[in-house]
Biopython code that builds the backbone (N, CA, C, O; Angstrom):
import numpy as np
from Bio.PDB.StructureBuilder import StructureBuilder

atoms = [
    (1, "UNK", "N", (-19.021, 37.824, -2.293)),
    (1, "UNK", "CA", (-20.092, 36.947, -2.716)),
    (1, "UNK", "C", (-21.406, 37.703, -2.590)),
    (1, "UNK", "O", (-21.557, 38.401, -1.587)),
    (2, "UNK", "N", (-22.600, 37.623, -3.714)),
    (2, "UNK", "CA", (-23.910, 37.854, -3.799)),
    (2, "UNK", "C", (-24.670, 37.133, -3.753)),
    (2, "UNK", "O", (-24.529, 36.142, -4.469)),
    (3, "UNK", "N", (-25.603, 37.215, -3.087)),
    (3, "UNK", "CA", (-26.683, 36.442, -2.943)),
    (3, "UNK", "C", (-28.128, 36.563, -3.570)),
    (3, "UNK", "O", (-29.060, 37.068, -2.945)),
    (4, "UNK", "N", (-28.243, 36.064, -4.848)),
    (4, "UNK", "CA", (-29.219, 36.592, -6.041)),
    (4, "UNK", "C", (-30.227, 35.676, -5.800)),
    (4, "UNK", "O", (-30.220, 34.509, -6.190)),
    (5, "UNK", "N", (-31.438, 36.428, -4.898)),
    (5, "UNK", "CA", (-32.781, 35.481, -4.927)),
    (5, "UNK", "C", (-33.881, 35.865, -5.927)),
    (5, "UNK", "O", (-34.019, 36.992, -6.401)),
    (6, "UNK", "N", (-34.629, 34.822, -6.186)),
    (6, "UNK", "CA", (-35.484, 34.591, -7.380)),
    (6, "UNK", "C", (-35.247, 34.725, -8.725)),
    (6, "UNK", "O", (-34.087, 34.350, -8.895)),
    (7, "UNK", "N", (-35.468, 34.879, -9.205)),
    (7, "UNK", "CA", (-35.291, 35.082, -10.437)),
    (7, "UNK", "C", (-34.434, 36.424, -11.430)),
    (7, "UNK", "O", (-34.996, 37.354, -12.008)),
    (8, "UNK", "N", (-32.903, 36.126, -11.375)),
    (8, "UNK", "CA", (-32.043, 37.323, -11.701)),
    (8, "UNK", "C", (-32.047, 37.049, -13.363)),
    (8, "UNK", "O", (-31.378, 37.897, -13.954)),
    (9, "UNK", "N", (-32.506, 36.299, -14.011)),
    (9, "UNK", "CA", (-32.068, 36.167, -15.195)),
    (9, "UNK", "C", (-32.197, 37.164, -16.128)),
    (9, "UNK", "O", (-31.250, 37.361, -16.890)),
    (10, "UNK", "N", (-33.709, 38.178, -16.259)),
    (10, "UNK", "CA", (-33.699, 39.284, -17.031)),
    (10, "UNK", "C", (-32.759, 40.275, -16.752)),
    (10, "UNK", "O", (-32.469, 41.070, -17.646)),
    (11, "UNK", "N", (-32.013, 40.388, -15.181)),
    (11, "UNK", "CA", (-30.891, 41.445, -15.153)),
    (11, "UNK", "C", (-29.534, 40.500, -15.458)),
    (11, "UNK", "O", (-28.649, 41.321, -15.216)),
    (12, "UNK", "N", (-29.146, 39.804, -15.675)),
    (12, "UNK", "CA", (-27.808, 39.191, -15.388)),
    (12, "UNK", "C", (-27.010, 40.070, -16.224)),
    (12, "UNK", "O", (-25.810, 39.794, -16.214)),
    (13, "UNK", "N", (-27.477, 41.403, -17.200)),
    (13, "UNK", "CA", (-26.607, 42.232, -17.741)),
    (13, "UNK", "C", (-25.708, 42.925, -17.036)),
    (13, "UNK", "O", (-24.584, 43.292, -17.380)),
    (14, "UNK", "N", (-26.486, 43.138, -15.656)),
    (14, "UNK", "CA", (-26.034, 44.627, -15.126)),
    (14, "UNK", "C", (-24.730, 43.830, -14.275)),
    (14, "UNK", "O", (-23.916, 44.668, -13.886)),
    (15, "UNK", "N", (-24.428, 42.694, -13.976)),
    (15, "UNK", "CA", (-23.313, 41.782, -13.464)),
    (15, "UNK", "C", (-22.131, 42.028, -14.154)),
    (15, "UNK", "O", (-21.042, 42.401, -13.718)),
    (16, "UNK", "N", (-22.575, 41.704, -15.575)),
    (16, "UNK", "CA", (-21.072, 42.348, -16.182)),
    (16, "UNK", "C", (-20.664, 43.395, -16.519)),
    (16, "UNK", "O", (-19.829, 43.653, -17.387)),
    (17, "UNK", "N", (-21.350, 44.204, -15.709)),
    (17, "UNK", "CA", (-20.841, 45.600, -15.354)),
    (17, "UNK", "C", (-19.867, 46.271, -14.278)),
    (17, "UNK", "O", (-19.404, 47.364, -13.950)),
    (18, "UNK", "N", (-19.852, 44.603, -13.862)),
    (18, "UNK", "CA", (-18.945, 44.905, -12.503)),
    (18, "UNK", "C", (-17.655, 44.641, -13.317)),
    (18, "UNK", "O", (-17.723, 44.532, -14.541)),
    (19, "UNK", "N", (-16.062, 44.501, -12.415)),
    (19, "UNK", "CA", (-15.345, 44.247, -12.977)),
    (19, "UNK", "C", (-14.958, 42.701, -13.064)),
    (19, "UNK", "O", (-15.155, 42.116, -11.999)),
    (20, "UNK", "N", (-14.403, 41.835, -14.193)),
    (20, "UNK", "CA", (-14.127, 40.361, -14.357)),
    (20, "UNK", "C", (-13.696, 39.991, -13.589)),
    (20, "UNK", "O", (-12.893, 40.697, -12.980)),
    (21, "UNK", "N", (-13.980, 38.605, -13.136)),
    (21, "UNK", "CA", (-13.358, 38.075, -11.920)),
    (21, "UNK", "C", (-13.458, 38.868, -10.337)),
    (21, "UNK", "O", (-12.532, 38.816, -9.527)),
    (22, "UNK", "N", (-14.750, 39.592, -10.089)),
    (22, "UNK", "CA", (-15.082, 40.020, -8.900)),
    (22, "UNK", "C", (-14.945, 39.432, -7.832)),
    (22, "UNK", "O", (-14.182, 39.622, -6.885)),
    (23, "UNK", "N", (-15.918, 38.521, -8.071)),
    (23, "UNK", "CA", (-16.539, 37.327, -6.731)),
    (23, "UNK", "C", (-17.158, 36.390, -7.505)),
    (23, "UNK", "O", (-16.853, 35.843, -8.564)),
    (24, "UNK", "N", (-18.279, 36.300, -6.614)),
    (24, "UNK", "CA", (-18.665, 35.017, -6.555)),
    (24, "UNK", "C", (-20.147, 35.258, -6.482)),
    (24, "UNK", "O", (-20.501, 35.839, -5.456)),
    (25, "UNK", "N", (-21.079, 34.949, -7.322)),
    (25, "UNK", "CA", (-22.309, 35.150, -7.871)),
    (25, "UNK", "C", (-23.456, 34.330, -7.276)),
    (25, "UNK", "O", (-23.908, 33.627, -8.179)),
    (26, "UNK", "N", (-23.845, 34.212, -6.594)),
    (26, "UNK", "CA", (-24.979, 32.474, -5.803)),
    (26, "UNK", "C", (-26.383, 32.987, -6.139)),
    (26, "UNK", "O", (-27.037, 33.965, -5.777)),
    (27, "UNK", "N", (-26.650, 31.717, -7.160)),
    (27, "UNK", "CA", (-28.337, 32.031, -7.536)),
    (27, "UNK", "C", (-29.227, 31.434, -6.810)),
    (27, "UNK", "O", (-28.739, 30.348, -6.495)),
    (28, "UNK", "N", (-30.320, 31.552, -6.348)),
    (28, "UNK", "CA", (-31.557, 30.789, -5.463)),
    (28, "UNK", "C", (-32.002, 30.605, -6.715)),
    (28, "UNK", "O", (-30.966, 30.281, -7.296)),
    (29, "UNK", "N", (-32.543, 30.601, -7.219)),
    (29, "UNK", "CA", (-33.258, 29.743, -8.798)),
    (29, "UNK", "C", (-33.738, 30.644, -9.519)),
    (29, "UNK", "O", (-34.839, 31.193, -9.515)),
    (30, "UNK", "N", (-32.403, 30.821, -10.448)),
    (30, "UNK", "CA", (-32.737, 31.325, -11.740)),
    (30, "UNK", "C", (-33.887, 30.347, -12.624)),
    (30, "UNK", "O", (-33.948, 29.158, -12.312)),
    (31, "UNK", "N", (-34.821, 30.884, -13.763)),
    (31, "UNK", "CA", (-35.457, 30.183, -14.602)),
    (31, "UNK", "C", (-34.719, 29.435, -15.396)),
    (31, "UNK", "O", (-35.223, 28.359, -15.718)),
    (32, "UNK", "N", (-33.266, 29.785, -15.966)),
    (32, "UNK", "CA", (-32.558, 28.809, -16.565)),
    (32, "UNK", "C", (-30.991, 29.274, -16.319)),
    (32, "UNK", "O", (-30.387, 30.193, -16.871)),
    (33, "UNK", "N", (-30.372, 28.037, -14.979)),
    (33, "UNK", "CA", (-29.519, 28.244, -14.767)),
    (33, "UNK", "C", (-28.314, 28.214, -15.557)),
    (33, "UNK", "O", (-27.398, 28.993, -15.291)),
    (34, "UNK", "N", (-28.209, 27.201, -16.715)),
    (34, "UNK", "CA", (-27.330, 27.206, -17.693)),
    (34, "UNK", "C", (-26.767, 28.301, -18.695)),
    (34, "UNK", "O", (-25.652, 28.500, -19.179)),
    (35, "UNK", "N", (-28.318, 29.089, -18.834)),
    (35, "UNK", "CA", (-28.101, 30.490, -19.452)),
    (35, "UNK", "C", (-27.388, 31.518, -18.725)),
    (35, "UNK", "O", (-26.638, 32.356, -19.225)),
    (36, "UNK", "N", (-27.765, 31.346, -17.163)),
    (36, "UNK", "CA", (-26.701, 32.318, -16.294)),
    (36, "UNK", "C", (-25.568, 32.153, -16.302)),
    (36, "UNK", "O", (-24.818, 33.123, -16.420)),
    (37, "UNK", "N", (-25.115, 30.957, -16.189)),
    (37, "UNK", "CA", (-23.692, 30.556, -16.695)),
    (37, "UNK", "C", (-22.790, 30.462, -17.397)),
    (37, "UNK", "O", (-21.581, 30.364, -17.188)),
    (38, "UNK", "N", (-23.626, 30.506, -18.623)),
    (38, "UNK", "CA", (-23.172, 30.589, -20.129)),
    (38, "UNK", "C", (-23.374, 32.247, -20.253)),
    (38, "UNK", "O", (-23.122, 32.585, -21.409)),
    (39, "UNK", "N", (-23.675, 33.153, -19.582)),
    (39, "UNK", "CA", (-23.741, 34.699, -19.487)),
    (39, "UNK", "C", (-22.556, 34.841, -19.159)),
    (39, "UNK", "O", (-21.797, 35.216, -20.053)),
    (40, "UNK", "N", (-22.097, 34.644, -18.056)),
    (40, "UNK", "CA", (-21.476, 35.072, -16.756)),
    (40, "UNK", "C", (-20.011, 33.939, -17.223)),
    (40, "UNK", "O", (-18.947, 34.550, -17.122)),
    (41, "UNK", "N", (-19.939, 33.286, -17.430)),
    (41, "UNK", "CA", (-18.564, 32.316, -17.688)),
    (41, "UNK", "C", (-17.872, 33.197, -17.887)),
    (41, "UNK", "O", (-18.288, 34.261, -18.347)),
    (42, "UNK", "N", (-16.560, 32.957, -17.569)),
    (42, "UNK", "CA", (-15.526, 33.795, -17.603)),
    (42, "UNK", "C", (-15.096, 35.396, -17.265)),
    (42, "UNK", "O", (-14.230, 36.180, -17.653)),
    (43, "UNK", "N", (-16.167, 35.406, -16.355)),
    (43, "UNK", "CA", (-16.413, 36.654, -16.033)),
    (43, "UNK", "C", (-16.406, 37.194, -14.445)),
    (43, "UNK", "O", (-15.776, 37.976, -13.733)),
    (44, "UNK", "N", (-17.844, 35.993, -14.345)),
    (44, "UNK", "CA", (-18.243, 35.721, -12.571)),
    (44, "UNK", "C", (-18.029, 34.441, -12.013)),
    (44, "UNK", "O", (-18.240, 33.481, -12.755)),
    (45, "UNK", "N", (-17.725, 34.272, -11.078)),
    (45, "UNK", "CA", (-17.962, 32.628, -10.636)),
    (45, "UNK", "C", (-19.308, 32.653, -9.805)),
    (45, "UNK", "O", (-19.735, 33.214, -8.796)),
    (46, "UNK", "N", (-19.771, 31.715, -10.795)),
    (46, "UNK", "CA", (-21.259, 31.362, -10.649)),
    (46, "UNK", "C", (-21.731, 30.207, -9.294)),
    (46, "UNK", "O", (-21.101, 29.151, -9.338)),
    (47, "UNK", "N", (-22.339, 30.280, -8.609)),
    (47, "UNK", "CA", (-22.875, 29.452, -7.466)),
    (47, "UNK", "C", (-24.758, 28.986, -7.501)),
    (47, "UNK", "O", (-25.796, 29.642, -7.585)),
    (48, "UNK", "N", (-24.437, 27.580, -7.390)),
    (48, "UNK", "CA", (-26.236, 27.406, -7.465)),
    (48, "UNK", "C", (-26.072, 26.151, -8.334)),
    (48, "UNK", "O", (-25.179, 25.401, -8.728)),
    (49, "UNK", "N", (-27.116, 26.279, -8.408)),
    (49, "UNK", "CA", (-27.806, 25.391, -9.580)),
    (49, "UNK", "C", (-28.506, 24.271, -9.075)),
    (49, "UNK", "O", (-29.330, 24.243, -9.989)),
    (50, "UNK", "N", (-28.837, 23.329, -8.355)),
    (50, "UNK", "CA", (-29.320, 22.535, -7.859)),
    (50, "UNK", "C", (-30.341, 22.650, -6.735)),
    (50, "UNK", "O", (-29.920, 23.095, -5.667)),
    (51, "UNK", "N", (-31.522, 22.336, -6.820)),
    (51, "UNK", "CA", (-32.995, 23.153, -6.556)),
    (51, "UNK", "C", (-32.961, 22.094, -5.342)),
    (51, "UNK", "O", (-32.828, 20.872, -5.412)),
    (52, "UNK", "N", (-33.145, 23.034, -4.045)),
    (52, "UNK", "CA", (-33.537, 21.879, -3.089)),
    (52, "UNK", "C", (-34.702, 21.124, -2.702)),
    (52, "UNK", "O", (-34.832, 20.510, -1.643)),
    (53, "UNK", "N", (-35.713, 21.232, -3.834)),
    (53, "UNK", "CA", (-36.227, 20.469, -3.882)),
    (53, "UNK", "C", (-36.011, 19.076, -4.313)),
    (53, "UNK", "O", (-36.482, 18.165, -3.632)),
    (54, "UNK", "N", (-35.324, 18.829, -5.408)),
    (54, "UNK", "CA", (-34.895, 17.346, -5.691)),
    (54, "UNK", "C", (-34.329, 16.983, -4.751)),
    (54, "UNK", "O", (-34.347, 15.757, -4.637)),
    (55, "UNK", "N", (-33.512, 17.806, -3.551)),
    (55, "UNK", "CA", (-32.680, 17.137, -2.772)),
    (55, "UNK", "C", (-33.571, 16.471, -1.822)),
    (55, "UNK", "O", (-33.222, 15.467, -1.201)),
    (56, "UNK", "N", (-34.749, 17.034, -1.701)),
    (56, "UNK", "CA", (-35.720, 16.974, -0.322)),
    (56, "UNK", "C", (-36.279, 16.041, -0.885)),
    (56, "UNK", "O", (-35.657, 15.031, -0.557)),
    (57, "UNK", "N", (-37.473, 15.659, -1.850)),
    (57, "UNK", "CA", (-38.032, 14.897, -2.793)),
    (57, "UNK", "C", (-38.062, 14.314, -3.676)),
    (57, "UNK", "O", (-39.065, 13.872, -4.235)),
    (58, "UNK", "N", (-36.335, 14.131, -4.154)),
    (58, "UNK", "CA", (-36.568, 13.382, -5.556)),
    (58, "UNK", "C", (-35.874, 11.820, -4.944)),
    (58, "UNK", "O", (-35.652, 11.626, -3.749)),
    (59, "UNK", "N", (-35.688, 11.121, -5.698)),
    (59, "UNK", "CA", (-34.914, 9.730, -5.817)),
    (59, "UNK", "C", (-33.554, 9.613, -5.807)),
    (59, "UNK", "O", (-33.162, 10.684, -6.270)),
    (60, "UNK", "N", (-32.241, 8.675, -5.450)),
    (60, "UNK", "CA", (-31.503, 9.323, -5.692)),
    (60, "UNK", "C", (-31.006, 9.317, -6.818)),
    (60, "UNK", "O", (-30.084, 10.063, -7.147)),
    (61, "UNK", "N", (-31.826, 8.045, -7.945)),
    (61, "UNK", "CA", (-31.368, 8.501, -9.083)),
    (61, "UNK", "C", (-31.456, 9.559, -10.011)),
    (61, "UNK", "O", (-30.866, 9.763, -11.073)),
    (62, "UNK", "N", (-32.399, 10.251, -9.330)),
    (62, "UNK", "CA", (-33.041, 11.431, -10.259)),
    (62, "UNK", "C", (-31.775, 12.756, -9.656)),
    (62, "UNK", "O", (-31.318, 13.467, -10.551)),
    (63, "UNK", "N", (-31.391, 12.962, -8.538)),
    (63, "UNK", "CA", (-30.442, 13.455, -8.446)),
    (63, "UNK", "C", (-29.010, 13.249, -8.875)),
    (63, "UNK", "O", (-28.214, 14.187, -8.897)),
    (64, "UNK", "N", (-28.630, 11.797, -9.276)),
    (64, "UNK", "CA", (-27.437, 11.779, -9.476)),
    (64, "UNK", "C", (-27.552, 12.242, -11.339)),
    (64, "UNK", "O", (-26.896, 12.874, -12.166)),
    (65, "UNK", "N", (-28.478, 11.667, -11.283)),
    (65, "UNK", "CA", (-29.155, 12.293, -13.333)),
    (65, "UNK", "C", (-28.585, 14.068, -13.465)),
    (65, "UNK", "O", (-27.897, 14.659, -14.296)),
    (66, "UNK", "N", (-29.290, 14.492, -12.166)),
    (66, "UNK", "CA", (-29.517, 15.756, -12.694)),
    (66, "UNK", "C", (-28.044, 16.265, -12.521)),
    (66, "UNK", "O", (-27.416, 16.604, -13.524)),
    (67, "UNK", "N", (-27.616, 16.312, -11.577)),
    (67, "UNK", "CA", (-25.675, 17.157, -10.703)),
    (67, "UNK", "C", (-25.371, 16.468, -12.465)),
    (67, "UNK", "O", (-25.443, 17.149, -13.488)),
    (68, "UNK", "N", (-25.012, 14.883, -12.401)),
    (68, "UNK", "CA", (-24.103, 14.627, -13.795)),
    (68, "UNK", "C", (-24.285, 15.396, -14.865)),
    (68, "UNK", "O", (-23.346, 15.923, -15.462)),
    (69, "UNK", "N", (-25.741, 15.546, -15.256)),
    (69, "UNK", "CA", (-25.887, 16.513, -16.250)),
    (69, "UNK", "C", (-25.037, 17.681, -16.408)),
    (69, "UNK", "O", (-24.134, 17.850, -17.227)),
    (70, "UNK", "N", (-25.596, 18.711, -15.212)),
    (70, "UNK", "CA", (-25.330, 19.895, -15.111)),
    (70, "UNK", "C", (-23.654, 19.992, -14.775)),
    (70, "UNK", "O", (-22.976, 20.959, -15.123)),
    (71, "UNK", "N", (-23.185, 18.968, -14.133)),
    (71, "UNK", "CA", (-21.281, 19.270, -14.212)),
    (71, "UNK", "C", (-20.775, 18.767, -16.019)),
    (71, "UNK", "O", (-19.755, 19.265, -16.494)),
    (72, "UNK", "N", (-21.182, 18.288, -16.415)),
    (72, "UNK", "CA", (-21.345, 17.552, -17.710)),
    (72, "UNK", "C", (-20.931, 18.891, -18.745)),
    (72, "UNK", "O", (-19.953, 19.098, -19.464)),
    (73, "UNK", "N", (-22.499, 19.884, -18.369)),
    (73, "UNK", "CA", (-22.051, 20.577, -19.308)),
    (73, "UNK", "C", (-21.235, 21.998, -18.715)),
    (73, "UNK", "O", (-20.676, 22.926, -19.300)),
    (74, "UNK", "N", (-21.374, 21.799, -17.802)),
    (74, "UNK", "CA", (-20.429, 23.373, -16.852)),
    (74, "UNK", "C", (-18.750, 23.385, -16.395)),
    (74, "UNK", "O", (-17.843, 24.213, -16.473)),
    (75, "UNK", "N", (-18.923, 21.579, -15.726)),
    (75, "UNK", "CA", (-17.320, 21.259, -15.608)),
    (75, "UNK", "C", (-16.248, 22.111, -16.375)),
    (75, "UNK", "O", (-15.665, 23.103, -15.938)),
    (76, "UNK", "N", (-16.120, 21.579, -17.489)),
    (76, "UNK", "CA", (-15.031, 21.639, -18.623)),
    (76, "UNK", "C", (-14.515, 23.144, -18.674)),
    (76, "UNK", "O", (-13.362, 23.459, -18.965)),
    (77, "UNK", "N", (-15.709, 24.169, -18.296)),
    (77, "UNK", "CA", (-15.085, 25.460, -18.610)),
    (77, "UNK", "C", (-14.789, 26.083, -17.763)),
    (77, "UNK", "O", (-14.299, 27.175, -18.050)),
    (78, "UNK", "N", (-14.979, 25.592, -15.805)),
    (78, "UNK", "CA", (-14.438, 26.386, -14.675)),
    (78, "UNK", "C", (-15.546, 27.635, -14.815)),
    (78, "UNK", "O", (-16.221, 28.080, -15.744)),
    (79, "UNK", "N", (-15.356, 27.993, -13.257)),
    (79, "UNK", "CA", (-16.169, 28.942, -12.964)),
    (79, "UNK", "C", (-17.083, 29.173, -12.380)),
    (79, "UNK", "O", (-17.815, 30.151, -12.227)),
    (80, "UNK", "N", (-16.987, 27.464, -11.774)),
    (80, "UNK", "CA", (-18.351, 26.836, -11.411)),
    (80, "UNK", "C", (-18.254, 26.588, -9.835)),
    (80, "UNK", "O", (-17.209, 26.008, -9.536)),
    (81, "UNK", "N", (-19.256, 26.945, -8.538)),
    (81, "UNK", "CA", (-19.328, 26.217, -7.724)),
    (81, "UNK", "C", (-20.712, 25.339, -7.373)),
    (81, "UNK", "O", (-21.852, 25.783, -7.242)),
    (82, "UNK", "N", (-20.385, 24.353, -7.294)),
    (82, "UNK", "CA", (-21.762, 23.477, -6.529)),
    (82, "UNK", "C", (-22.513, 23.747, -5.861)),
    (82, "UNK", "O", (-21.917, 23.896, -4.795)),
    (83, "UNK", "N", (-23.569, 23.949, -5.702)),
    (83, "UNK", "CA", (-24.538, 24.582, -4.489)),
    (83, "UNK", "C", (-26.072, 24.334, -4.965)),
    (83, "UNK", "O", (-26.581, 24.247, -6.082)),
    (84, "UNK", "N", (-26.677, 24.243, -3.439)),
    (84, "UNK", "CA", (-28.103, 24.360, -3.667)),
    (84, "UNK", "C", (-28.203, 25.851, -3.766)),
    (84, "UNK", "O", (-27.343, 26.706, -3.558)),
    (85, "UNK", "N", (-29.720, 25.986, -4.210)),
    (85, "UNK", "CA", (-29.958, 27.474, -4.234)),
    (85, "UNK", "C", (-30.278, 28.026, -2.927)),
    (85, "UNK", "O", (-30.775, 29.145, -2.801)),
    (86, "UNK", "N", (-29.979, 27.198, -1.875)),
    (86, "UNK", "CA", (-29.938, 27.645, -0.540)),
    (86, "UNK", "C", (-29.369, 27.321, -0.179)),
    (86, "UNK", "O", (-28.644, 26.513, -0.759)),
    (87, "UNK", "N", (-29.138, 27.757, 1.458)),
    (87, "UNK", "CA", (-27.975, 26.850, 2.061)),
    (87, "UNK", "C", (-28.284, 25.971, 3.367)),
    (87, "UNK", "O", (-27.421, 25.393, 4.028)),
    (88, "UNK", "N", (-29.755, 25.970, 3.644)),
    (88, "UNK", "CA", (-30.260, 24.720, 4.310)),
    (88, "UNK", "C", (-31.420, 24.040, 3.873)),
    (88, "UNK", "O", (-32.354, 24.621, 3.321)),
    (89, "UNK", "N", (-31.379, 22.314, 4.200)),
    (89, "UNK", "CA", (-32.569, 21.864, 4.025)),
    (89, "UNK", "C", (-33.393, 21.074, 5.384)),
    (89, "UNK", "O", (-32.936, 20.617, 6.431)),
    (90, "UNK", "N", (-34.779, 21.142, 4.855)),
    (90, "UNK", "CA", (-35.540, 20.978, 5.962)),
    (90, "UNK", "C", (-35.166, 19.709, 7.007)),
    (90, "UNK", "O", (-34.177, 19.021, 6.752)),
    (91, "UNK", "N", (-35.501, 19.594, 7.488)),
    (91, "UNK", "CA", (-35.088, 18.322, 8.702)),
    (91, "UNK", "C", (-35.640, 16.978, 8.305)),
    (91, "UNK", "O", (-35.326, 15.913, 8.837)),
    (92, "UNK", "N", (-36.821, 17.195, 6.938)),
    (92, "UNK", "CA", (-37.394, 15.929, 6.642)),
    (92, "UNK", "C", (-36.907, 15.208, 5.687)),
    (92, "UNK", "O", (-37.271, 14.087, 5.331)),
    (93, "UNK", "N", (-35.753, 16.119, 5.110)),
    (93, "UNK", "CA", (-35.122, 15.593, 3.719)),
    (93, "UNK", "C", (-34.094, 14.376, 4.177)),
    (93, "UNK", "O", (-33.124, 14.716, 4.855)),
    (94, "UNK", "N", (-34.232, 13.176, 3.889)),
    (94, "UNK", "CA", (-33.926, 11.960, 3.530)),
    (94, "UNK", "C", (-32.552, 12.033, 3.454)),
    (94, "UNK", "O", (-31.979, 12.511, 2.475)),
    (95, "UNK", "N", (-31.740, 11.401, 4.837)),
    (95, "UNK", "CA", (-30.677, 11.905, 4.526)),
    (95, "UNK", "C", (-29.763, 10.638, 3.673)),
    (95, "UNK", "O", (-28.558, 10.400, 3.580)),
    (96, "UNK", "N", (-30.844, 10.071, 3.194)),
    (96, "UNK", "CA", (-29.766, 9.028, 1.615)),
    (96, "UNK", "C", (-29.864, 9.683, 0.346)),
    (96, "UNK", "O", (-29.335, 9.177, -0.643)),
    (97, "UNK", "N", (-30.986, 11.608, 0.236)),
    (97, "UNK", "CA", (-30.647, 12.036, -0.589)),
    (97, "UNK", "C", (-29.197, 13.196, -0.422)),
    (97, "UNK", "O", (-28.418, 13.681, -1.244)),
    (98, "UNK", "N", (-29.317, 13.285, 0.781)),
    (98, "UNK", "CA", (-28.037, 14.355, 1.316)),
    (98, "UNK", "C", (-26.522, 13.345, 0.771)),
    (98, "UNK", "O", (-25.380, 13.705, 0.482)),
    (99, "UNK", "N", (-27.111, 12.127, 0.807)),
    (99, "UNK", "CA", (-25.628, 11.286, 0.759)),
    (99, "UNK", "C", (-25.388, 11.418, -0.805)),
    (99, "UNK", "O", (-24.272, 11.771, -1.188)),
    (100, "UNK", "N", (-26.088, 11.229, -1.445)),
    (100, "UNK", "CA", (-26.554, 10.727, -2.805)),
    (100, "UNK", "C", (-25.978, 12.404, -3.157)),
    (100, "UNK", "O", (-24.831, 12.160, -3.530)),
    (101, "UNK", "N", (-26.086, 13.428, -3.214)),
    (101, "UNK", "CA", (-25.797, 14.833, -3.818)),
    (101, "UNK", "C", (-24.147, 15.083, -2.961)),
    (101, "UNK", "O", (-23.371, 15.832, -3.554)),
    (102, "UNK", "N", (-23.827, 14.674, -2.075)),
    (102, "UNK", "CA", (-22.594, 14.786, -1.618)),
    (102, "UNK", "C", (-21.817, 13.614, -2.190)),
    (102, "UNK", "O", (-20.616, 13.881, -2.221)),
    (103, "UNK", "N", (-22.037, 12.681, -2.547)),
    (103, "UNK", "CA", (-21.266, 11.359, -3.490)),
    (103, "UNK", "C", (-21.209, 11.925, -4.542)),
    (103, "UNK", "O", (-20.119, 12.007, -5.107)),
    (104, "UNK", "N", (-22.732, 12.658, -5.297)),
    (104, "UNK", "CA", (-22.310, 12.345, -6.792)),
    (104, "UNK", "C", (-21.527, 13.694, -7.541)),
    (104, "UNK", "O", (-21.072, 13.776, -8.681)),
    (105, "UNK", "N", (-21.556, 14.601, -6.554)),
    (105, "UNK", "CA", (-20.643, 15.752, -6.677)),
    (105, "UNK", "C", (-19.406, 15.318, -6.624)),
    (105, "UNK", "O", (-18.655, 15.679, -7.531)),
    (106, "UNK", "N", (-18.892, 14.453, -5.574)),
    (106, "UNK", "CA", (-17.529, 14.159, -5.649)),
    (106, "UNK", "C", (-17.198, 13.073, -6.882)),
    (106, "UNK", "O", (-16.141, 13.025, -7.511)),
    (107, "UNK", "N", (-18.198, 12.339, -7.039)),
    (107, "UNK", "CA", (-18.045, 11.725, -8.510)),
    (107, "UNK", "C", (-17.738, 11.960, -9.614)),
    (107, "UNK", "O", (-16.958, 11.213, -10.204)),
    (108, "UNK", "N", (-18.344, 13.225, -10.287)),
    (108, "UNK", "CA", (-18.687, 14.071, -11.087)),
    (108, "UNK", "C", (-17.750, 15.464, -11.166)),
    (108, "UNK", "O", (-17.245, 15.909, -12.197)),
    (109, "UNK", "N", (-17.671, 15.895, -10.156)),
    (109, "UNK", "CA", (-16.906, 16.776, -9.562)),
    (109, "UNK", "C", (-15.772, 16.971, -9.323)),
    (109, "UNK", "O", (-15.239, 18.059, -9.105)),
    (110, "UNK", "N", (-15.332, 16.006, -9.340)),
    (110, "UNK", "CA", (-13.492, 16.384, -8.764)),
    (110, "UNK", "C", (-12.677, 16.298, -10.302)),
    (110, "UNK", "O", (-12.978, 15.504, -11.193)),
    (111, "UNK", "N", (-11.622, 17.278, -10.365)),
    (111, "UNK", "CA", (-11.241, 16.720, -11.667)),
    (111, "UNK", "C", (-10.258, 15.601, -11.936)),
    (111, "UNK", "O", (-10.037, 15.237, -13.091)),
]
sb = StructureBuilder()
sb.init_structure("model")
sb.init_model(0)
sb.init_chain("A")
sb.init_seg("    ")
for serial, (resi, resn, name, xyz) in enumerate(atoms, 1):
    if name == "N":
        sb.init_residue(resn, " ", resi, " ")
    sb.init_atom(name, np.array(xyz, "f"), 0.0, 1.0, " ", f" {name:<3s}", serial, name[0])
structure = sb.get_structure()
């Protein structure tokens, strides 16, 4: 597993230079995570996508909006793991949004 902070999207070439099916790819926030994915599908297994900020500050409908979206269009083709672009959040984050992103993953998420 790699741990790709800020913004990898202008290199995501040099990834498929490795060999297919390496590891496991984890973005801290690409500018457009869908494009990394749609790069990298079938190639890398991709990690990320969900900004911990909505987790910390948004609603929980605005989170369950966003995960549905993004498994919506990533689900179907594998390759995919769930993740914030980090792997902790602050102590002030609301933990009915922690519930709300751990429900709607398993909602959304399981096949």
């Amino acid at each position: 597993m790699v741990f790709l902070e800020g913004d990898h999207l202008p290199h995501i070439d040099t990834i498929l230079e490795l060999s297919k099916g390496w590891g496991v790819a984890w973005f801290e926030r690409p500018r457009d995570f869908i494009k990394v994915w749609e790069k990298l599908k079938g190639h890398t297994t991709v990690m990320g996508g969900v900004p911990p900020a909505l987790i910390v500050g948004g609603k929980p409908e605005k989170i369950d909006e966003y995960i549905k979206n993004l498994l919506n269009k990533i689900k179907p083709e594998g390759g995919y793991i769930l993740s914030l672009g980090v792997n902790e959040l602050p102590r002030e984050t609301p933990p009915e949004n922690v519930r709300t992103y751990i429900n709607t993953a398993l909602k959304y998420g399981v096949h």
